[in-house]
C-alpha positions in Angstrom: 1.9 24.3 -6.1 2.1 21.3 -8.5 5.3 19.1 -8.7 6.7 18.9 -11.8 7.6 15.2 -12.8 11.5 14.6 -13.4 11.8 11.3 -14.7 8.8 10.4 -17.9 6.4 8.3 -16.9 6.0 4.9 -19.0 2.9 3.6 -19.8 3.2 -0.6 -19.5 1.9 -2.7 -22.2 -0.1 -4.7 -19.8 -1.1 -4.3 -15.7 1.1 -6.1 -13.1 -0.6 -7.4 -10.5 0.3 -5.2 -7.1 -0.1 -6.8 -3.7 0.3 -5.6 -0.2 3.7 -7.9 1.0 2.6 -8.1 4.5 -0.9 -9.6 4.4 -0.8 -11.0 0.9 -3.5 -9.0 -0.4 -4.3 -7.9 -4.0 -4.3 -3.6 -4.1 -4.8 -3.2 -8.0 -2.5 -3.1 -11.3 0.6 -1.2 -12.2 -0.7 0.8 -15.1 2.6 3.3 -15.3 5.8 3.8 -13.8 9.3 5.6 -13.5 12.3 5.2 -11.5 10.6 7.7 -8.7 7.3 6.6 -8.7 4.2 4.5 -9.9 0.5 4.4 -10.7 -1.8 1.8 -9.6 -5.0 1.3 -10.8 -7.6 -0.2 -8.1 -11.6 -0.7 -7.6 -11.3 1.3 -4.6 -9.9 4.2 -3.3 -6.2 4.2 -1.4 -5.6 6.2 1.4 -3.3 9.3 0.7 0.1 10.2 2.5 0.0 6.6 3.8 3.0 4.1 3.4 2.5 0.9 1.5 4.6 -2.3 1.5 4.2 -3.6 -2.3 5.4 -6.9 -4.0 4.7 -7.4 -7.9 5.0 -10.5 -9.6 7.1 -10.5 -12.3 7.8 -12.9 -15.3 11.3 -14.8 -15.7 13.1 -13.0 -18.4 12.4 -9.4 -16.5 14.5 -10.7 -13.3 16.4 -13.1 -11.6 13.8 -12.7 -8.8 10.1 -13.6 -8.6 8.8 -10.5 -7.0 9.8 -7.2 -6.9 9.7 -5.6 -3.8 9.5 -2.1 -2.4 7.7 0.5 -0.5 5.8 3.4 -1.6 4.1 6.2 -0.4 0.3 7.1 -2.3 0.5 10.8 -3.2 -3.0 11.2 -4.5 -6.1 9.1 -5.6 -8.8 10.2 -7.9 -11.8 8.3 -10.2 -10.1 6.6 -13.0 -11.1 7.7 -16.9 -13.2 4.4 -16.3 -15.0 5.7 -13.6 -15.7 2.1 -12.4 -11.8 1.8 -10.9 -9.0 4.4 -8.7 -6.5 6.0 -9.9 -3.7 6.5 -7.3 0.2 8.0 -7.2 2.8 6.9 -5.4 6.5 8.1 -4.8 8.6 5.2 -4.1 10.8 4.8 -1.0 13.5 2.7 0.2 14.1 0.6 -3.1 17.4 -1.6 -2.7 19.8 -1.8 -5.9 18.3 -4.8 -6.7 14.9 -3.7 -6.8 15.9 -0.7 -8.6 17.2 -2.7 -11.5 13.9 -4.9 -11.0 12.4 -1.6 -12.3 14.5 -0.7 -15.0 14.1 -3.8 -16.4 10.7 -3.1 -16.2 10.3 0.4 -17.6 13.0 -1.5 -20.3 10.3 -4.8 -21.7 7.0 -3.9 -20.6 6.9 0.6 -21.3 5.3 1.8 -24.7 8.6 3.2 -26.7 6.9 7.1 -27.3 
């Protein structure tokens, strides 16, 4: 049975660049997110049901910090419209207040008003 969402999901007004925190290496772009969750965009699959360890860099006037930090678990990867890139969901775990507000601020200056 499908999930139903519970917090709508914002659409950013350009990718962030989303790397793995423990080795340093690029996974793909932040194309959406919400408080609960986020989309990233890659040019090849990700693993399901596996946890990831994620770090996004963000510009000054979005935080007080240079990266955000958090962990995430993927929920489901499938071909991208453009069938040349990954789509996959994650559900995010473990984010510390900080963070949190890191992604607010977020959702706040970079998510299309609809």
């Amino acid at each position: 049975m499908a999930e139903q969402r519970q917090v709508k999901r914002r659409h950013l007004i350009y990718y962030l660049k989303v790397i793995e925190r423990n080795t340093a290496k690029p996974v793909g772009f932040l194309i959406n997110i919400t408080t609960k969750g986020i989309m990233i965009m890659s040019e090849t699959p990700i693993e399901a049901d596996k946890i990831f360890h994620f770090k996004i860099q963000l510009q000054t006037d979005l935080s007080e910090h240079e990266f955000l930090n958090f962990d995430a678990k993927s929920k489901w990867c499938e071909k991208s419209v453009n069938s040349d890139f990954y789509d996959t969901g994650f559900e995010l775990i473990d984010v510390n207040a900080d963070d949190f507000r890191g992604i607010e601020n977020v959702i706040e200056a970079l998510g299309f008003n609809d």
